[in-house]
PLY file of the C-alpha trace (Angstrom):
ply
format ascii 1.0
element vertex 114
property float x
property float y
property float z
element edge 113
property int vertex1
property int vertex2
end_header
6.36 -5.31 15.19
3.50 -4.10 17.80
0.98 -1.68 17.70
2.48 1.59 16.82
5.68 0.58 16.30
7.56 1.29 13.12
10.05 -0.23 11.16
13.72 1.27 10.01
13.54 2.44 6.54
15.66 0.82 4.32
17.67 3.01 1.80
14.99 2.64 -0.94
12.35 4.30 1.16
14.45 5.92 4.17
15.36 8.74 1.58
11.60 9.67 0.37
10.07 9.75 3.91
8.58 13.47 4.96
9.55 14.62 8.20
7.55 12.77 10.95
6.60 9.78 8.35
7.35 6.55 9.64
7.41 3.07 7.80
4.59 1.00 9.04
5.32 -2.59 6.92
7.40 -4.13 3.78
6.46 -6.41 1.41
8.72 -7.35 -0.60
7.98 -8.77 -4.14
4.60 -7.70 -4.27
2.76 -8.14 -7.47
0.81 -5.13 -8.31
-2.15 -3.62 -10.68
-4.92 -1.69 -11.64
-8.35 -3.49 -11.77
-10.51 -2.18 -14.59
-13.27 -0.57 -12.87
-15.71 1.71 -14.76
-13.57 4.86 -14.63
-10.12 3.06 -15.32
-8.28 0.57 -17.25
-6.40 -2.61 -15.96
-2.50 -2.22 -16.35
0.01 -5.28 -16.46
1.35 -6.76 -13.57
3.90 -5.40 -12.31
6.31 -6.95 -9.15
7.50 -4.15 -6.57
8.29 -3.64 -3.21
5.76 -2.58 -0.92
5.83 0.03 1.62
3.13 1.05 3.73
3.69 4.64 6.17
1.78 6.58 8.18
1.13 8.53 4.97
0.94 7.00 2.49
1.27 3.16 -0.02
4.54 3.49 -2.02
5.12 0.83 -4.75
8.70 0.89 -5.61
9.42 -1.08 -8.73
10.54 0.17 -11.77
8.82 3.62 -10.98
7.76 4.85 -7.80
4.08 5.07 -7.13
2.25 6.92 -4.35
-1.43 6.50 -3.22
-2.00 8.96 -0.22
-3.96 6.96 2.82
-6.51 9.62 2.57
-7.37 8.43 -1.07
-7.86 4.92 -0.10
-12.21 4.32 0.15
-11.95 0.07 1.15
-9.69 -2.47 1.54
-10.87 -6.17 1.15
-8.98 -9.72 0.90
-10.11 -11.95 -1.91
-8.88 -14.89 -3.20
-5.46 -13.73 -1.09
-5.33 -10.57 -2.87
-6.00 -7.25 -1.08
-8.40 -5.03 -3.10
-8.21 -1.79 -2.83
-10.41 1.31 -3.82
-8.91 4.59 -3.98
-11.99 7.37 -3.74
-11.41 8.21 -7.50
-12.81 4.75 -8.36
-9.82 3.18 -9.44
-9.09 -0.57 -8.05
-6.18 -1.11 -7.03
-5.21 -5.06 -6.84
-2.02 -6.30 -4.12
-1.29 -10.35 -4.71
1.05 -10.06 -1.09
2.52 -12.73 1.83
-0.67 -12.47 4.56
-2.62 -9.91 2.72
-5.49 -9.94 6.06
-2.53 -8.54 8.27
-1.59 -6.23 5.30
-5.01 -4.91 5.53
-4.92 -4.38 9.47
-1.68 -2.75 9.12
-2.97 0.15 6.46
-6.17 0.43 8.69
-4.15 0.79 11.35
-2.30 3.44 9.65
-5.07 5.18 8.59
-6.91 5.41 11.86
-3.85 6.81 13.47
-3.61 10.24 10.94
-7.69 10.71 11.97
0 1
1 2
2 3
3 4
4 5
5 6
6 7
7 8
8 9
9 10
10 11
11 12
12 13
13 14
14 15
15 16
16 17
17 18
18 19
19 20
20 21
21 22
22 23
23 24
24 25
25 26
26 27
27 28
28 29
29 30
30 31
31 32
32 33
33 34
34 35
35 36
36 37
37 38
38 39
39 40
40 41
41 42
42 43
43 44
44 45
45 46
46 47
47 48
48 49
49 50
50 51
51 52
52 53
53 54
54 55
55 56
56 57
57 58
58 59
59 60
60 61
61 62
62 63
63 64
64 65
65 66
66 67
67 68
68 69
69 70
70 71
71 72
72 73
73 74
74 75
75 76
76 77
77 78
78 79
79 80
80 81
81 82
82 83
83 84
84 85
85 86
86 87
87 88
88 89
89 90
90 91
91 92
92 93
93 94
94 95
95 96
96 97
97 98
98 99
99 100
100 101
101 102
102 103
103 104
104 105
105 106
106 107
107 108
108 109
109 110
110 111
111 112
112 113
């Protein structure tokens, strides 16, 4: 994948896309959870499928989760996690294959809905 390029949804994520979403990247067997940050509690671990689109984050384990791109304040690598603060406060911690490109690849995102 280059640049603007998206992927082809698969048929876990193809169905939940909004008209005009694209998929940006996978990661598959992601391990996911909340930091505890002031204003919020850590949660378990929990292993999912990552998908990132010119929207949005969706974690699709057990549940689906959504974090609009809008909400996200940072994104920093550590210790080959990506951290990530959503503008409510709440940490949100990815443990991912390459999490620098992941980073790129939701800036990326980001930059293009400005």
């Amino acid at each position: 994948r280059r640049g603007g390029e998206s992927l082809e949804p698969d048929g876990r994520i193809g169905p939940i896309l909004d008209t005009g979403e694209q998929l940006v990247a996978v990661r598959r067997s992601a391990v996911a959870y909340r930091a505890e940050t002031p204003g919020s509690v850590a949660t378990p671990p929990i292993v999912v499928d990552l998908y990132v689109t010119s929207r949005r984050l969706v974690l699709a384990g057990p549940d689906m989760i959504f974090f609009d791109l809008a909400a996200l304040d940072e994104a920093v690598v550590s210790h080959e996690r990506l951290l990530i603060v959503l503008r409510d406060g709440v940490g949100l911690v990815l443990e991912v294959e390459q999490p620098r490109l992941l980073r790129v690849e939701i800036a990326t995102a980001r930059a293009a809905q400005r």
